[in-house]
C-alpha positions in Angstrom: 100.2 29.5 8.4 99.8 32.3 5.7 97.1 30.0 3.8 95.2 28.9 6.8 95.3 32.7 7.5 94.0 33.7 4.3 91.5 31.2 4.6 89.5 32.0 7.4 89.0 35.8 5.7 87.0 34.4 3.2 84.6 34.5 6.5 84.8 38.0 5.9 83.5 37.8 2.4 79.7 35.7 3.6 79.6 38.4 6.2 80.0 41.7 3.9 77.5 40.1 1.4 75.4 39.1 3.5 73.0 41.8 4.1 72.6 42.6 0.0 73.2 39.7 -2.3 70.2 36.7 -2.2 70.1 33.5 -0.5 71.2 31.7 -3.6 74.3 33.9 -4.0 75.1 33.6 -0.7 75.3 29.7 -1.2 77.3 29.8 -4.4 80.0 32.4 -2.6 80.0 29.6 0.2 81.0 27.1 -2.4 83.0 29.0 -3.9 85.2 30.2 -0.5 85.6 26.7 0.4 86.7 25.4 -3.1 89.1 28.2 -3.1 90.6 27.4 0.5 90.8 23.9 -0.5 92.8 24.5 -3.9 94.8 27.0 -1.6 96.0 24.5 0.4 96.8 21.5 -2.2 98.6 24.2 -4.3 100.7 25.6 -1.1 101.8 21.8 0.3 101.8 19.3 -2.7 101.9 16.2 -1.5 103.5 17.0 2.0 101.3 18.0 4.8 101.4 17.3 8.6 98.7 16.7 10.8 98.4 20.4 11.9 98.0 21.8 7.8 94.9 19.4 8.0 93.6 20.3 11.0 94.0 23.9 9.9 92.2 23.3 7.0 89.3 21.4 8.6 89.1 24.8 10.7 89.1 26.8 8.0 86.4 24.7 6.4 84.1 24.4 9.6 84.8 28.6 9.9 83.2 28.9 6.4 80.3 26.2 6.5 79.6 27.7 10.4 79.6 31.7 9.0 77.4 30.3 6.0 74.6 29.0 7.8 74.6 32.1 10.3 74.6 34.2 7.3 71.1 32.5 5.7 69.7 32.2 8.6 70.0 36.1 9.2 68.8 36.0 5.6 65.5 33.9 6.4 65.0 36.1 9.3 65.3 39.4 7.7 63.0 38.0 4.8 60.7 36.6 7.4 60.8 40.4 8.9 59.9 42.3 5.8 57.0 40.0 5.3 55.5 40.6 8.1 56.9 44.2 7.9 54.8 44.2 4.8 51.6 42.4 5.9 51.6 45.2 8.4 51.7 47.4 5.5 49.1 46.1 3.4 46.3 46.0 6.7 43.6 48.7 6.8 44.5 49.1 10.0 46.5 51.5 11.5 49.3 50.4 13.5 52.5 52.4 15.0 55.1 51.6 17.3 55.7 53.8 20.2 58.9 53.5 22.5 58.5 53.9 26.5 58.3 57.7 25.9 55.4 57.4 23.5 57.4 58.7 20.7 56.8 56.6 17.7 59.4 54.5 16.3 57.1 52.4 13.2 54.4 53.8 11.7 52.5 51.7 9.0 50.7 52.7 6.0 47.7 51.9 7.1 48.6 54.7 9.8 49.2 57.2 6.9 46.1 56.8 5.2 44.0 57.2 8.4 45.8 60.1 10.1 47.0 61.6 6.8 51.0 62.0 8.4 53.3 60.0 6.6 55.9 57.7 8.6 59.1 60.4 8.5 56.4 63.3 9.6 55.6 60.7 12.5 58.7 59.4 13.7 59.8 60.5 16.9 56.5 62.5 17.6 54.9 61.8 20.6 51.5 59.5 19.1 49.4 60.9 22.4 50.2 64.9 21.8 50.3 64.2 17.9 46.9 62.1 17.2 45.3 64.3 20.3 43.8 60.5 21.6 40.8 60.9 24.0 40.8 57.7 25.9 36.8 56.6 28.0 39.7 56.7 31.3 42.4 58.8 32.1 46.4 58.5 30.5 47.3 57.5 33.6 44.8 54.6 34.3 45.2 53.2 30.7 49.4 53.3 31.8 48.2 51.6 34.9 46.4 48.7 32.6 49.1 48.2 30.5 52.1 48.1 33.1 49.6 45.7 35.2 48.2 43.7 32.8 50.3 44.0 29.3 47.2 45.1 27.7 44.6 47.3 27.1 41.4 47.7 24.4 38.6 50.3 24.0 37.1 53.0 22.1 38.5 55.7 21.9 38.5 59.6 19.5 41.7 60.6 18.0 42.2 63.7 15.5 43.3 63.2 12.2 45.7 65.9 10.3 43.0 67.7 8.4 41.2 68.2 11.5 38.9 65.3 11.3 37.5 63.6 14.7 37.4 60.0 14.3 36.3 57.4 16.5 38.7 53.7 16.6 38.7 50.4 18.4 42.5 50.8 20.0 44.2 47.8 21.4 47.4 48.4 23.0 50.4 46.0 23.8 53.5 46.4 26.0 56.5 44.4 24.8 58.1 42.6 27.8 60.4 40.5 26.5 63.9 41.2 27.1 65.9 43.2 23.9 65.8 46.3 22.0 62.2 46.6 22.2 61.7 45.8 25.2 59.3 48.7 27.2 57.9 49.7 23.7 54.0 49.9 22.7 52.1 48.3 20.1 49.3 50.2 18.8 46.3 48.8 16.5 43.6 51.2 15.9 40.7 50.1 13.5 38.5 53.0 12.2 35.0 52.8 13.1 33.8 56.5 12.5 31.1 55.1 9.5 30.2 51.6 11.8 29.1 54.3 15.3 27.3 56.2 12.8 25.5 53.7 11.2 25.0 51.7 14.9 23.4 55.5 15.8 21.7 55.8 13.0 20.2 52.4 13.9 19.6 53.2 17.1 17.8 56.3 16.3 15.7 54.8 13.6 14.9 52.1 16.3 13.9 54.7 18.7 11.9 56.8 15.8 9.8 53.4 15.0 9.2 52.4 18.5 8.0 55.9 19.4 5.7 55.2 16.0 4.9 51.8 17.2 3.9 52.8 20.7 2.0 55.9 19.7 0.5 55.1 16.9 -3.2 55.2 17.0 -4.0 51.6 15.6 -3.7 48.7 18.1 -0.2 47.1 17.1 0.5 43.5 18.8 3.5 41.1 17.5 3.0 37.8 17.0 5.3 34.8 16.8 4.0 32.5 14.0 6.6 29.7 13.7 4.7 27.1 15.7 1.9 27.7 13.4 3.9 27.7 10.0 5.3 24.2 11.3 2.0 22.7 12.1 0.6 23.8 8.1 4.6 22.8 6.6 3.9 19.1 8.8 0.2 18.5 7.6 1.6 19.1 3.7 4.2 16.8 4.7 1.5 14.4 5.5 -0.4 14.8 1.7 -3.1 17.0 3.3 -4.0 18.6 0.2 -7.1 20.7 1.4 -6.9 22.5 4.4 -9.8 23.6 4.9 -11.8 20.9 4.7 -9.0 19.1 7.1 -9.5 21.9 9.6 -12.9 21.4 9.4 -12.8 17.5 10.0 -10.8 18.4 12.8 -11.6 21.1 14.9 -9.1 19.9 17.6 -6.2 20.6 15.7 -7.3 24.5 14.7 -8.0 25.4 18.1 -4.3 23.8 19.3 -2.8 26.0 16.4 -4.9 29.2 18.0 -3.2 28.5 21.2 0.0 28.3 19.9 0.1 32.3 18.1 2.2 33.5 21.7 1.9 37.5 21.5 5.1 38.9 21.8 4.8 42.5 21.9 2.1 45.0 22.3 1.6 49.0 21.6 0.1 51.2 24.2 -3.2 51.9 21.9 -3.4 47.9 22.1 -2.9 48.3 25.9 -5.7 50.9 25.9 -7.8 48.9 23.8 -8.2 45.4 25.6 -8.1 47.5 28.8 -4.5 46.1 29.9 -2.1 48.3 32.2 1.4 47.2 31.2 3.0 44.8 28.5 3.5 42.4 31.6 0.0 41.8 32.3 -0.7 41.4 28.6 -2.8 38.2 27.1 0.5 35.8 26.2 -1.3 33.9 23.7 -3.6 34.8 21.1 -6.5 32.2 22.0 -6.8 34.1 25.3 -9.0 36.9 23.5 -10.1 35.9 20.2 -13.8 35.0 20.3 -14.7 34.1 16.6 -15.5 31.1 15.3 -13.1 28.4 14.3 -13.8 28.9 10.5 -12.7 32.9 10.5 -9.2 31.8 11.8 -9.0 29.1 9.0 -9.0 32.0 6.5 -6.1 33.5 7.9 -4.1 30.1 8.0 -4.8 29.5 4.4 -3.2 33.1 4.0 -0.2 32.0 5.4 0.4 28.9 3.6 -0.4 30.1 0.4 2.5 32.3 0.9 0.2 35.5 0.3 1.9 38.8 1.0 -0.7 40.3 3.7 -3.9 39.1 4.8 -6.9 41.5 6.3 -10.2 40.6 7.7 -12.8 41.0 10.9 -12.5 39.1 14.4 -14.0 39.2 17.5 -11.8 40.0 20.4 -12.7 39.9 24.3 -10.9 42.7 26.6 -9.2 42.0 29.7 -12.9 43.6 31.0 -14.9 41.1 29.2 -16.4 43.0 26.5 -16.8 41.6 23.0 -15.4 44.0 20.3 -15.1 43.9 16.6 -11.8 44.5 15.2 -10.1 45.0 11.6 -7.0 42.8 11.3 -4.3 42.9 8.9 -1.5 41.2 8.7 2.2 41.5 6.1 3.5 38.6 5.8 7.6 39.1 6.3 10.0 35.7 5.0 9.3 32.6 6.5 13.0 33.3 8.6 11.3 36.3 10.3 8.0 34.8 11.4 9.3 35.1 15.1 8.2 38.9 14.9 4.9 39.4 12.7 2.9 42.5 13.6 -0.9 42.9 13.0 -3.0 46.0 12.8 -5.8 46.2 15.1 -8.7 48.6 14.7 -11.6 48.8 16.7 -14.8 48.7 14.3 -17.2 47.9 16.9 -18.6 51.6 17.2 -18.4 52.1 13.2 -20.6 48.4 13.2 -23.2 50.0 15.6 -23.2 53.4 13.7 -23.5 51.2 9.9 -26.8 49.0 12.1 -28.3 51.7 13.1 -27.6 53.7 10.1 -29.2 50.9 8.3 -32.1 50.7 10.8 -32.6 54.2 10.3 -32.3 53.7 6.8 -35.0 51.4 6.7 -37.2 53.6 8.6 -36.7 56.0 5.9 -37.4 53.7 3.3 -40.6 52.6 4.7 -41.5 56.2 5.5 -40.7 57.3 2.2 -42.5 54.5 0.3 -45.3 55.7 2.7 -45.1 59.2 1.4 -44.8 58.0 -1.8 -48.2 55.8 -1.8 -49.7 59.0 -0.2 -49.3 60.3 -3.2 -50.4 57.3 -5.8 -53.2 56.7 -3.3 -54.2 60.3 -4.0 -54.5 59.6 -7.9 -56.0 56.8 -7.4 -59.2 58.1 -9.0 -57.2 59.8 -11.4 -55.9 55.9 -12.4 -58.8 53.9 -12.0 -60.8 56.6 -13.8 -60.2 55.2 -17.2 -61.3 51.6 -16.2 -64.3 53.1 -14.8 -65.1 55.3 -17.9 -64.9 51.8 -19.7 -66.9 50.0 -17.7 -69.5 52.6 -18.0 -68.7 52.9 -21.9 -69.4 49.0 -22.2 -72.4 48.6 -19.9 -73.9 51.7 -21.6 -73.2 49.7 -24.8 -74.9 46.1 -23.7 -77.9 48.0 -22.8 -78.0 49.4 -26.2 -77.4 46.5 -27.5 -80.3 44.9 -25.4 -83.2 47.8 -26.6 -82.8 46.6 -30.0 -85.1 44.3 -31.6 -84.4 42.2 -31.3 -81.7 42.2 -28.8 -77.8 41.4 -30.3 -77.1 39.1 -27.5 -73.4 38.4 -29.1 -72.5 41.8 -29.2 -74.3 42.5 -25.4 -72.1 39.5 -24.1 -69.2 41.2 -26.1 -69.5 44.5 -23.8 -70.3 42.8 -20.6 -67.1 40.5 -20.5 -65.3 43.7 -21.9 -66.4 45.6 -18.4 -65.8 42.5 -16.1 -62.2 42.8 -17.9 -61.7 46.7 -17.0 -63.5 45.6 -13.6 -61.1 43.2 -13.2 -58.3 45.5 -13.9 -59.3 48.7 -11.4 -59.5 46.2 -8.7 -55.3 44.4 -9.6 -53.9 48.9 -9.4 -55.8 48.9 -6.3 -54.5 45.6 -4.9 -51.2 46.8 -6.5 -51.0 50.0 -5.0 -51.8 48.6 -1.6 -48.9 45.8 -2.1 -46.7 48.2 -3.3 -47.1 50.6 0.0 -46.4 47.4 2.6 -43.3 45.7 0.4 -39.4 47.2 -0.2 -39.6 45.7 -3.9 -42.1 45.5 -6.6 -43.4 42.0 -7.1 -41.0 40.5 -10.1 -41.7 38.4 -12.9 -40.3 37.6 -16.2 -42.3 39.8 -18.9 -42.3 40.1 -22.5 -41.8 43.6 -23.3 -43.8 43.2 -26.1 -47.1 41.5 -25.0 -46.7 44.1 -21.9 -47.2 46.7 -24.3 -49.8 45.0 -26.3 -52.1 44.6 -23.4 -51.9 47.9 -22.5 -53.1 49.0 -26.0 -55.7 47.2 -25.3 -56.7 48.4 -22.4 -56.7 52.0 -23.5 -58.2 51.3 -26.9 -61.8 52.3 -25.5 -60.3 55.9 -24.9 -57.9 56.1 -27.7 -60.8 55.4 -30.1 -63.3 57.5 -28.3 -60.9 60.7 -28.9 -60.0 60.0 -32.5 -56.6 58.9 -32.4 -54.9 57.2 -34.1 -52.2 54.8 -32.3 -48.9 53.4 -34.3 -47.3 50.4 -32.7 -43.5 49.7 -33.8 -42.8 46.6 -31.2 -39.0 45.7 -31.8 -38.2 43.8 -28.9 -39.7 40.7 -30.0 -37.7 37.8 -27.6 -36.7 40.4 -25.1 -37.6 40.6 -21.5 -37.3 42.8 -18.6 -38.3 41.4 -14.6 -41.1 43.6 -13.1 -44.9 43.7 -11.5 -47.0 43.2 -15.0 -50.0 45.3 -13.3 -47.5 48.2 -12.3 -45.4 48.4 -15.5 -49.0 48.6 -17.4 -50.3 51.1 -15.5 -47.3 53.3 -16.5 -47.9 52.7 -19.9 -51.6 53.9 -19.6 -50.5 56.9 -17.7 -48.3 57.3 -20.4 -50.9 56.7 -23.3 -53.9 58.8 -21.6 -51.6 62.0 -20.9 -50.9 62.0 -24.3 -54.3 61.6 -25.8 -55.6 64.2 -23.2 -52.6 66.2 -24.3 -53.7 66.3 -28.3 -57.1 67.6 -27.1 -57.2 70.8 -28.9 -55.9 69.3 -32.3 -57.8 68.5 -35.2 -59.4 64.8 -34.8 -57.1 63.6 -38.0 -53.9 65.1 -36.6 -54.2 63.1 -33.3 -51.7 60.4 -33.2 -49.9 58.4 -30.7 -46.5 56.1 -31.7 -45.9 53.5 -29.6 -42.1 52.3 -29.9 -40.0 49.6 -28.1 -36.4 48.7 -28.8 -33.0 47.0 -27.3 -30.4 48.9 -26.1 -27.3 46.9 -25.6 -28.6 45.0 -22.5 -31.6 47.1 -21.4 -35.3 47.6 -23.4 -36.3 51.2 -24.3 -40.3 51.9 -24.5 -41.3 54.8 -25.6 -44.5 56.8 -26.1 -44.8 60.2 -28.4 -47.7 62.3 -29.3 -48.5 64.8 -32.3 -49.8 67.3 -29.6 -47.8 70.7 -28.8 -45.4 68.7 -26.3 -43.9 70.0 -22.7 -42.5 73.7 -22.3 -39.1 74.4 -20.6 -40.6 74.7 -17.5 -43.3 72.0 -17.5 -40.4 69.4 -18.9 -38.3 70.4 -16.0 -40.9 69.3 -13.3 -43.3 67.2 -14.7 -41.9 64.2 -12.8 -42.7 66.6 -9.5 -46.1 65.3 -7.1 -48.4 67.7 -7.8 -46.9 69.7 -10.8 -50.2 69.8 -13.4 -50.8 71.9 -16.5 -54.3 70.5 -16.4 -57.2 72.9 -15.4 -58.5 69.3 -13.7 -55.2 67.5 -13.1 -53.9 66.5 -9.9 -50.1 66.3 -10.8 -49.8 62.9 -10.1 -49.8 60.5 -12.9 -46.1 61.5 -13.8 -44.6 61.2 -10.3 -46.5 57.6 -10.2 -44.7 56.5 -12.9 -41.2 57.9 -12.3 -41.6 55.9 -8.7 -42.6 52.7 -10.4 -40.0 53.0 -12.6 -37.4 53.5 -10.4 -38.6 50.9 -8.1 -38.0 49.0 -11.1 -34.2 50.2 -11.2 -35.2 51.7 -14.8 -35.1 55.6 -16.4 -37.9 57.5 -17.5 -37.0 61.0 -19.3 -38.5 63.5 -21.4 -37.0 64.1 -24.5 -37.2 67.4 -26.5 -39.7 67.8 -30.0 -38.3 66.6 -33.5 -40.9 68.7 -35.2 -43.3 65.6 -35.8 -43.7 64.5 -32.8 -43.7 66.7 -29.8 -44.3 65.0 -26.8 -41.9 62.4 -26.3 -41.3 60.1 -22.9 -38.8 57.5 -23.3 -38.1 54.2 -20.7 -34.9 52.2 -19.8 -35.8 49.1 -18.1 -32.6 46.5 -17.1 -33.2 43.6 -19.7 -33.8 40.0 -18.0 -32.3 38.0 -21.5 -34.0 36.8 -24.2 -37.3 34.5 -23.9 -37.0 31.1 -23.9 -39.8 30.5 -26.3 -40.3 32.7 -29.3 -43.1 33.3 -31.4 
C-alpha cells in the first residue's frame, strides 16, 4: 500500500514542474516517474504479487501518463497564449483590455507607444477617463451597440499623455463567452492622425484646384480619349504605317474617331464661352461643336500616337448659339492609364483674328499710302533724275550736228552721237516707267543681277557728265561672280544719284583733284557698293539728315535724290549709310544689298 502510495505522488512532481521546466523536460520527468514506480514495485514484491499490487500499479501508471498529458497540454496552451500574447505585442496597433467597469486589465505595446503610458501606469485606470475618448455618439449609445450587438467601430479622438489629440479607427468587442473574461472589452485602435490629414489635405487641394479649374479665365473642358487611343493602338495592329495618309483615304473612320472624344467635364469660362447654362446641358461629345476640317483633327491624332507630351494648335468651334469661333487648343498628354480625364485649354482667338485682319488691312492701307507719299516725293525729283539723260541727249545731238557742219560731214561719228542719245532717251523714259511701277506695286520688280555689270553700266551712263566736269572715275569691281536680286533700272539710278552728287559735290576743287572711286566687294553673304569723292564731304549736321525728303545743301537742290535712294534701297531689303572722311576721300556712301549666290556663268 506504501508503494502504490508513494507512487501516485510522483503526480505531484509533473504538476510542480509544470508551469517552469520545457515540454521536453516535462516528458523525460514523465519517463522517469513511471520507470521509478515500476522499479518501486518489482523491488517491494519480488516475484510475489496479487492481482490488487497489479492493479495498483496499472493505476499508478494511468495516474502518471493521464497527469502527463494534462500537464503538456497546459504547456501547448500557455505557449500558444504567449504567442499570440506576443503578436499582440509586436502590432502597431494599440490594443487594451478593459473589464466590465472599463478599467483596463491588458494593455499592449503598441498601446504604450501611441498613448505614451506604459502597461503598470495603465492597469486598473479607467481607459475612457484616462485616454479622454470622444466618441461621433454618446457613451451610453456606443454601451447600447455593444450590449445589443457585441460590436461597435468608428472614428473617434482620444488624448495622448503629452497632451496630443489624435484621431483612431476604434473597434470594440464584448467577450460573451462564459469564464473569467467573460463581460470584458476588447479595444483595437489604429492611429490615423497623419492618414485624416493627408485625406484633408487632399481634399483641400481638390477644392483649391477646382476653384482654379472653374474660375480660371481660359475655357477648360476634359476629355476622355481611350476610345480614340484604341482606334490609333488597332490600326497599328493592322500594319497601318502612315496615318495620315490612311486618314485621308478614309475620311469615314476620322470622323467616327471625332465622335467618339465624349467631354466629360467643363469650366464655367467654357460654359460662358459656347454660351451653355450648366454642365448638364453641355455638348457630350466633341464632334457636336468642332467645325474644322477633317485634316486639322488629324494633326492632333498623330500627336497622340506619337506619344508627344502636349500638343497646341487652332480649331473652329460652333457655340450652343451657332456662332463660329476660333479657338487656341492645347492639350498635355498624361499616361496612356489616365487618358479617361485629359483636359484642354480653350482660348477664344476669334476677336485677336479680327484685330490681326484688320490690323493687316490697315496695314496695307498704310503701305500703299506710304508708298504713295513716298512716290510723291521721287515724282517730285523727277526732273532732278531725268535731268542728266536729258543734258546727254542734248550733249549728243549738239555733237551730231557738229559733226554734220563739217566738211565734209563725219557721218560715223554723227551716227555715234545719235545712237548715244536714243540710248539716254531710252533710259529717261525706263525711271519714268519705273517710278510709275514702283508707286502701284508692294515690291520692286526682281531679277538676278551681276553686281558688277550693274555698276559698269552705270559708269557708263554717267560718263558724259563725269568727263564734262573733269573727273576722274576709279573702278575697283571685286564682286566678280556675285549677285544680288533687284529692279536693274532702280538699282542704277541709285548709283547715278550716287555718282552725280558726288561730281556736283567736287565743284569748287581744282579740275585735277576731282576724283570719284567706285568700289564693290563681298561681305559674308551680302555685296557692299560703294561710292567716295575727293570733295570736302558731309558736315555733322548734313550727314545726320541727308537721307531726309527735302534736306539740300544745294543753292538749286530739291533734297530729293538721297531720300530716293534710301527708299529704293530699302525696298530692296539693303543698307545705305554715310561713312565719316579718312582724309583722302571725304565723301563716302556705302551699300549692303542681301547677296542672291554666285552666277552661274563666269566670265
Amino acid at each position: 500500500m506504501l508503494s502504490s502510495a508513494v507512487a501516485v505522488l510522483y503526480v505531484l512532481v509533473l504538476i510542480l514542474i509544470g508551469d517552469t521546466a520545457s515540454e521536453r523536460a516535462i516528458r523525460a520527468t514523465a519517463v522517469g516517474c513511471i520507470a521509478l514506480a515500476l522499479f518501486s514495485f518489482l523491488y517491494g514484491h519480488g516475484e510475489y504479487f496479487s492481482v490488487d499490487t497489479i492493479l495498483r500499479l496499472l493505476f499508478s501508471l494511468a495516474a502518471i501518463g493521464a497527469t502527463a498529458f494534462i500537464v503538456l497540454k497546459r504547456y501547448a496552451d500557455q505557449q500558444t497564449v504567449a504567442s499570440q500574447a506576443e503578436l499582440l505585442d509586436v502590432s502597431s496597433d494599440a490594443i487594451f483590455l478593459t473589464d466590465t467597469a472599463g478599467r483596463v486589465v491588458y494593455w499592449n505595446h503598441g498601446a504604450e507607444v501611441l498613448y505614451g503610458w506604459s502597461f503598470a501606469e495603465a492597469h486598473g485606470q479607467d481607459s475612457h477617463a484616462l485616454l479622454a475618448s470622444h466618441y461621433p455618439q454618446s457613451r451610453d449609445a456606443v454601451r447600447a451597440a455593444l450590449a445589443r450587438d457585441g460590436s461597435w467601430e468608428g472614428e473617434i479622438t482620444q488624448i495622448t499623455r503629452d497632451g496630443r489629440t489624435i484621431h483612431v479607427f476604434s473597434r470594440l468587442r464584448r467577450r460573451t463567452e462564459p469564464g473569467r473574461y467573460q463581460g470584458t472589452t476588447l479595444e483595437t485602435n489604429t492611429d490615423i492622425t497623419q492618414r485624416k490629414a493627408d485625406i484633408e489635405a487632399l481634399s483641400q487641394s481638390e477644392q483649391r484646384f477646382r476653384t482654379i479649374f472653374e474660375t480660371l479665365a481660359v475655357a477648360i473642358w476634359e476629355h476622355d480619349l481611350r476610345p480614340v487611343k484604341a482606334e490609333l493602338d488597332a490600326l497599328r495592329a493592322q500594319g497601318v504605317d502612315d496615318l495620315a495618309l490612311h486618314f485621308t483615304q478614309h475620311p469615314e473612320l476620322l470622323r467616327r474617331i471625332r465622335a467618339s472624344v465624349r467631354v466629360t467635364d467643363v469650366n464655367s469660362t467654357g460654359l460662358r464661352l459656347m454660351g451653355v447654362a450648366s454642365k448638364e446641358e453641355f455638348f457630350t461629345h466633341l464632334d457636336g461643336f468642332l467645325t474644322d476640317p477633317d485634316e486639322d483633327f488629324i494633326g492632333f491624332l498623330l500627336a497622340l500616337d506619337s506619344g508627344a507630351p502636349h500638343y497646341q494648335g487652332e480649331a473652329g468651334i460652333r457655340t450652343h448659339q451657332g456662332e463660329l469661333l476660333r479657338v487656341l487648343v492645347a492639350f498635355n498628354f498624361p499616361p496612356p492609364e489616365l487618358l479617361d480625364r485629359v483636359q484642354a485649354s480653350v482660348l477664344n482667338i476669334t476677336e485677336r483674328i479680327r484685330v490681326q485682319e484688320a490690323l493687316q488691312r490697315t496695314r496695307s492701307q498704310l503701305d500703299h499710302a506710304l508708298r504713295a507719299a513716298t512716290i510723291g516725293e521721287v515724282s517730285a525729283s523727277i526732273a532732278h533724275e531725268i535731268n542728266q539723260p536729258l543734258a546727254a541727249i542734248s550733249a549728243y545731238a549738239a555733237a551730231a550736228s557738229r559733226w554734220m557742219d563739217r566738211d565734209p560731214p563725219n557721218l560715223a561719228e554723227v551716227r555715234a552721237s545719235l545712237d548715244a542719245a536714243g540710248e539716254a532717251a531710252r533710259h529717261a523714259s525706263q525711271v519714268v516707267r519705273r517710278v510709275r511701277s514702283f508707286m502701284t506695286k508692294l515690291e520692286p520688280e526682281r531679277t538676278r543681277l551681276d553686281v558688277d555689270s550693274l555698276v559698269e553700266e552705270a559708269m557708263r551712263l554717267v560718263q558724259h557728265e563725269i568727263a564734262a566736269h573733269g573727273v576722274a572715275l576709279t573702278p575697283t569691281l571685286e564682286a566678280d561672280g556675285l549677285a544680288v536680286e533687284g529692279d536693274r533700272i532702280m538699282l542704277q539710278q541709285v548709283l547715278i544719284n550716287l555718282i552725280t552728287n558726288a561730281v556736283q559735290a567736287m565743284h569748287a576743287q581744282p579740275a585735277g583733284e576731282r576724283r570719284i572711286a567706285v568700289r564693290t566687294w563681298r561681305i559674308g553673304g551680302k555685296v557692299g557698293i560703294e561710292v567716295r569723292d575727293s570733295g570736302p564731304g558731309f558736315a555733322a549736321e548734313a550727314a545726320q539728315k541727308a537721307f531726309e525728303p527735302f534736306f539740300t545743301t544745294k543753292a538749286g537742290g530739291m533734297g530729293l535724290g538721297l531720300a530716293m535712294c534710301r527708299t529704293i534701297v530699302n525696298a530692296h531689303d539693303g543698307e545705305i549709310r554715310i561713312d565719316p572722311p579718312d582724309g583722302v576721300w571725304g565723301g563716302q556712301i556705302s551699300i549692303t544689298l542681301p547677296g542672291a549666290g554666285r552666277t552661274l556663268l563666269q566670265g
